[in-house]
N, C-alpha and C positions, 0 to 999 in steps of 0.2 A: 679731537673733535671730528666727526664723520662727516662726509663731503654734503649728504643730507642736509646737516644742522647749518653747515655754512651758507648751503642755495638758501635755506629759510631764512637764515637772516638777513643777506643781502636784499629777499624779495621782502620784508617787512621795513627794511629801509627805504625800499623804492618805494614801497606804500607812503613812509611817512614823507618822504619826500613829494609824493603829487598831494597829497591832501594840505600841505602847507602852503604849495604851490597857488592849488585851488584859494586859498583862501583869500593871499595877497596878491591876487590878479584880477579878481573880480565879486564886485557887490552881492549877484545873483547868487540863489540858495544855490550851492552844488553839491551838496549833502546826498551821499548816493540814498537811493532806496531803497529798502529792505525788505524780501519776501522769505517769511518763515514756514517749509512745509513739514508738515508732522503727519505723518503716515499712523495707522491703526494697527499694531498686532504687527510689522515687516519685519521679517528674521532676517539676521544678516545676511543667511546664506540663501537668499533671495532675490540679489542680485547680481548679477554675473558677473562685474567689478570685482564683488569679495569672493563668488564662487564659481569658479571656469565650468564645474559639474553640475551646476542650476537648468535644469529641463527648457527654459523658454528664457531668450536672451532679452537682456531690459538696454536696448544701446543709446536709447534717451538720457536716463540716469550715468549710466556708463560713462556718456559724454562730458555729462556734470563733473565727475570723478575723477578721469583722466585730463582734465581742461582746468578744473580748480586742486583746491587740499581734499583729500581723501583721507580719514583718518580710521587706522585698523584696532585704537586701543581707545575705543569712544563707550562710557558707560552712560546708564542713566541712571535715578534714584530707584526705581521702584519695578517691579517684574509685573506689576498691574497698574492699570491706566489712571486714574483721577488723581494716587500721591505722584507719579510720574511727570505729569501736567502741571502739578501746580511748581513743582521744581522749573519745569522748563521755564514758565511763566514771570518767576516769581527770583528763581537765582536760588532759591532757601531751601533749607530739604526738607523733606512730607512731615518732620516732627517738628521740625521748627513753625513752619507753613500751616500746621496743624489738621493735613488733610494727612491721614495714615491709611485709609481703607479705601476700596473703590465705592464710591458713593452710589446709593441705588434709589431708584424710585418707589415711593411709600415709604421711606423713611425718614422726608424731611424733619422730622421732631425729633431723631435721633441720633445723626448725622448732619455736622456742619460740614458747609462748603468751603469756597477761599473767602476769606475773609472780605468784607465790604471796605472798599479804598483800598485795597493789597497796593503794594508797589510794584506794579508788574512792567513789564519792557513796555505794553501799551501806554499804560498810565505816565510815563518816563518820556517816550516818545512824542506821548500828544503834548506835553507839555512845553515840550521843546519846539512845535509846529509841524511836526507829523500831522500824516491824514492817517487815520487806522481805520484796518477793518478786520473782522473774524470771518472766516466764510467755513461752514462744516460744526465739525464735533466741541464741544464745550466741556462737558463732566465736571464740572467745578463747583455745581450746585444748582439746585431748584428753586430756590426763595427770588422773588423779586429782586432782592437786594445783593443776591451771588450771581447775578445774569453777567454777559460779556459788557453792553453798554455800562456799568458800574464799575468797570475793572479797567479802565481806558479805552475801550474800541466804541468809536465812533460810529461802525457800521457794526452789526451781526445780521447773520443772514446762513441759520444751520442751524443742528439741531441741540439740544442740552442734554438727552439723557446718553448712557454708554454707546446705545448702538440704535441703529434704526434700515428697516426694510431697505435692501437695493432697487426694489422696484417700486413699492407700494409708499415708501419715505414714512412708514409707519410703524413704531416701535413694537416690540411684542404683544403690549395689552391696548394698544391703539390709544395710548393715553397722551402720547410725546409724538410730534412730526415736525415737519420743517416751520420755520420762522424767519419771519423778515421783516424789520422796522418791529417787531411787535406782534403780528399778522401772522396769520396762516399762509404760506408760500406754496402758492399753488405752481407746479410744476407739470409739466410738459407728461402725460401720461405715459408708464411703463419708461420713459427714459430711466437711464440706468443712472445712479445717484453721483459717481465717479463722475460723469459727465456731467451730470449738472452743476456739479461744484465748483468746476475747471470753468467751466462758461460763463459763473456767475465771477468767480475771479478775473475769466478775460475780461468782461466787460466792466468791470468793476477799477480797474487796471487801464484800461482807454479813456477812463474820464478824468482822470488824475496825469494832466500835462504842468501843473505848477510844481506847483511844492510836494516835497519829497513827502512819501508814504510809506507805512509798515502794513504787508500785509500777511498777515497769519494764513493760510492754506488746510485747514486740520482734515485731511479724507476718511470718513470710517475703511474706504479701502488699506488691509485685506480683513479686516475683521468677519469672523464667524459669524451667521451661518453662510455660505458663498453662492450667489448669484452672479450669472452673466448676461450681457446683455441680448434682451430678447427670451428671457426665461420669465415663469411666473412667480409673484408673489408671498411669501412664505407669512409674512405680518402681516396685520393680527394674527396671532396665532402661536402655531411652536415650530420652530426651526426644526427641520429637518437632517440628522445627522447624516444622515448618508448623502449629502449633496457634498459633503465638510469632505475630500478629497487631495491628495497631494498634487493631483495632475491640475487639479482647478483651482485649486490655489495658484497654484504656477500660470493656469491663465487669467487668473485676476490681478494675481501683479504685473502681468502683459500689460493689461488695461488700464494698470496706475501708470505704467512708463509710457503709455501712449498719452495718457494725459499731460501729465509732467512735461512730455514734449512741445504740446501744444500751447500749455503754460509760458513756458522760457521764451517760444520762439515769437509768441504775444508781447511778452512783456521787450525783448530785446529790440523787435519791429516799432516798439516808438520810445525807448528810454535806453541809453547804453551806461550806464549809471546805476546797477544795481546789483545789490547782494544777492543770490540764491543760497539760503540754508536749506539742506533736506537732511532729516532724520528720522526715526522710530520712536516710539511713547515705550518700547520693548518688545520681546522676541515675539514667536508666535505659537501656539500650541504644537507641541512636540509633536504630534501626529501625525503633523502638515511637511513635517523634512525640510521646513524652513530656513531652518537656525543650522546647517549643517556645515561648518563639521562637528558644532559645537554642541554640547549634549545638555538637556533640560528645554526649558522653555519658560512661556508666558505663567508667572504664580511663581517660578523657583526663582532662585537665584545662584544658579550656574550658570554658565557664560553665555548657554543659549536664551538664559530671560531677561539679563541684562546689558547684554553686546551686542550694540547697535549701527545701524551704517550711518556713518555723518560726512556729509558734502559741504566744503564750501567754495560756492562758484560765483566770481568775482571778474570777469573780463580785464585785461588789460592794467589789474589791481597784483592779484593774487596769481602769480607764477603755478604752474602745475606741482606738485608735490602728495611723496605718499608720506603722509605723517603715521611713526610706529609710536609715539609716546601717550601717555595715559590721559585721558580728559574725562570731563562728564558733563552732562546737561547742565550742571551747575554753572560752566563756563559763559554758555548761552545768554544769560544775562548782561554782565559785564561785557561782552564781544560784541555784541549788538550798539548798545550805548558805545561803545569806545570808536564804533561804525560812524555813527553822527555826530561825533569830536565830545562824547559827553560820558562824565563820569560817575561809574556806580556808588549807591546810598553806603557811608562809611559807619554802618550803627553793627557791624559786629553779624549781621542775621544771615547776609550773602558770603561766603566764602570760598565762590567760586575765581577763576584770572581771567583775563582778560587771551582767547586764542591767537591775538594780537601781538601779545609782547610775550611770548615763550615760547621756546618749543617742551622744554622739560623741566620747568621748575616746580613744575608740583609732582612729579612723577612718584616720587618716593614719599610724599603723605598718606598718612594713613588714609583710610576710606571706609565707612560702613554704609551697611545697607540694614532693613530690617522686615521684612514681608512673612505674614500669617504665623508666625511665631519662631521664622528660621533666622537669624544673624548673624550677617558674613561681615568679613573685613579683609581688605585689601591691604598691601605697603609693598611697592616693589612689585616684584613677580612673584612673592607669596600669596594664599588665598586661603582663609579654613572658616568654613562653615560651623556653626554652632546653633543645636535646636537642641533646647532644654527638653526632660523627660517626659515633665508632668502634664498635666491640662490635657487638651487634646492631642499631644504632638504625634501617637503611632499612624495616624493617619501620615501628617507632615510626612514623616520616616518615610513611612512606604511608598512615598510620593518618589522618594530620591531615590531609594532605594531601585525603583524604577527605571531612572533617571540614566544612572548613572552605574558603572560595575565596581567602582570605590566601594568598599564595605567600610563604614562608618567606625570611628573608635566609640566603644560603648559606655557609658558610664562617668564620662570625664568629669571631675571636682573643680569646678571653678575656687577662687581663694574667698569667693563669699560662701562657700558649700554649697551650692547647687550645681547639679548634676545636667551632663550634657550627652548627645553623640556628638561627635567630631568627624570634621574633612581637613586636610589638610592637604593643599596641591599647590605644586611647584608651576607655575602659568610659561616659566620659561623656557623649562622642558618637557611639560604636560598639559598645552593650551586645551585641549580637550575633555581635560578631568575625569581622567580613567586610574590615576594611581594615588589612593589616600595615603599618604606621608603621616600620618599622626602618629602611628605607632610604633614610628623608629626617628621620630623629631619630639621628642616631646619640651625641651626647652623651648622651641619654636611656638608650640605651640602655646604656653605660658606669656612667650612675648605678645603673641598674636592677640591673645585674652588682652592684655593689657592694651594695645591697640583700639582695640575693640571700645575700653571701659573710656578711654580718652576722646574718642571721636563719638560719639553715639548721641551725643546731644548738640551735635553739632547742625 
């Protein structure tokens, strides 16, 4: 056992040790609080913690990082935002959850949202006497009945559809802007939307001296199109691609670590009692150098659209540690509840552990993923892609093709006879996915198939 595994488990002992403490020493809640932040589109290689060669240093986040768990094998569900979300949300994966695509406006009548009464960490929380609130991006659906208030947040105050103007808080067709209580949230003119969100959490966060609270953080920063503050307005209207730059991305994610700064040091200045989670909904368009060193991005599923940074920063709880072992969003559920001594729903749908009690016990389960008709599976440090021939997939193909300088195996037989391309990559000596393995493992890849057909409905 590696000196690593033994600091974590000592420090999860010490955990369990003071929250037992807490209990039999005093009446008052001491139930830490819990703040969840979900970033828009952040590539891993976006913050100088995971990449020393990232252009514009984030020493905020960084601090998070080095201060709490850091973990370098953190996935999520989905390489696009709404099936992503409701995993986080929810514990369940986009097929089970029933959200598989990114949900878009004008299509309420053809796309469902998350379900009405979902079991999500709010709903779970409040129940237990949390105070909750959503501040920011939602995606989860447009119907009355898929709003944040129905899914257990007691406050929302942001916005629902994908993305909405940095300046203007107005969607592309000016259909969708900010919301609060219900109401249109009139906001502070040209403020830049990053700051409004952080502000509305500081003070949202000062009024909550009793009982412990959950609050959700969601920023559309760095999402596309990029604005900075003090620039004009792009919405209504059409994004401009040529603002979409690698240098200004890097100083839009300056302006989420300045945030996030401002965040912590709010919340620490009147509560020493709480959880900070920070992670990504997924990578960021390839274009942006985001995800580097990892190759692909937001829509695929290579390492760059589903390897994400995950913090958890815990004061005086959680020991500093760089955790290497396997997790995913799916985790987030149960690790939250296991936060407030409570345990997740046993009906079979959550399948995530608790970050709590393991460093490595799920490390070698399978894992699927399944975005725009490409389906990867994970086990161990094996990894192989599979995107069937037929339908639209040449586009798919060319996408990776792209991507990536792996040449696909062409034509593979699955044992129901449908035909595939294949990736096959070894993560433990080719984290980067530059050499397809398929064409001199083909046992492997038989197994992986199998994999694959075991976990996919999971």
């Amino acid at each position: 056992m590696s000196r690593s595994f033994i600091i974590y488990g000592l420090s999860l002992y010490c955990l369990w040790f003071l929250v037992a403490c807490k209990a039999t020493t005093s009446d008052q809640d001491d139930r830490p609080n819990i703040v969840l932040i979900v970033t828009d589109d952040l590539g891993i290689g976006s913050l100088s913690c995971y990449n020393s060669q990232f252009g514009i240093p984030t020493p905020n986040i960084d601090r998070l990082a080095q201060q709490g768990w850091q973990y370098d094998q953190f996935y999520v569900t989905s390489s696009v935002c709404s099936p992503s979300r409701v995993s986080i949300l929810t514990g369940k994966s986009p097929q089970v959850a029933g959200v598989e695509k990114v949900l878009k406006p004008g299509r309420q009548e053809e796309q469902n949202g998350m379900a009405p009464a979902s079991a999500t960490i709010a709903t779970k929380l409040q129940e237990a006497g949390y105070h909750t609130a959503l501040i920011g991006k939602w995606h989860l659906g447009y119907q009355p009945e898929e709003q944040p208030t129905q899914q257990g947040f007691q406050t929302f105050a942001g916005f629902i559809n994908g993305h909405i103007d940095y300046i203007s808080h107005q969607d592309p067709n000016g259909d969708f802007e900010l919301m609060k209580e219900g109401k249109v949230w009139r906001t502070p003119p040209k403020k830049h939307l990053t700051e409004v969100l952080t502000d509305e959490a500081i003070a949202w966060v000062k009024q909550k001296s009793n009982a412990p609270y959950f609050l959700m953080l969601s920023y559309a920063n760095p999402h596309v199109p990029i604005l900075l503050p003090g620039e004009e307005a792009l919405f209504p209207g059409k994004g401009d691609p040529r603002v979409d730059t690698p240098k200004r991305y890097q100083q839009l994610v300056s302006l989420l670590d300045q945030e996030v700064g401002k965040l912590v040091a709010a919340i620490e200045a009147q509560h020493d009692n709480t959880l900070v989670v920070f992670i990504s909904d997924h990578g960021c368009p390839q274009r942006l150098a985001g995800n580097g060193p990892y190759l692909g991005g937001k829509g695929t599923l290579l390492e760059g659209g589903i390897k994400v940074p995950a913090i958890l920063y815990w004061p005086g709880v959680l020991s500093p540690q760089r955790i290497p072992t396997f997790a995913t969003s799916l985790d987030l559920f149960p690790t939250l509840l296991a936060t407030a001594g409570m345990s997740a729903p046993q009906d079979g749908t959550q399948t995530g552990h608790s970050l709590l009690d393991s460093v490595d016990s799920t490390n070698n389960i399978p894992y699927y993923w399944n975005v725009n008709g490409m389906q990867a599976v994970r086990a161990g440090n094996w990894k192989a892609l599979f995107c069937a021939t037929d339908q639209a997939n040449p586009r798919i193909i060319r996408r990776y093709l792209e991507s990536t300088p792996a040449v696909p195996l062409k034509n593979w037989k699955s044992p129901d006879g449908k035909s595939y391309h294949v990736w096959l990559f070894d993560l433990g000596e080719d984290p980067t996915e530059k050499a397809n393995l398929a064409t001199t493992q083909p046992e492997k890849i038989t197994e992986m198939w199998a994999d694959l057909v075991k976990t996919q409905n999971k």
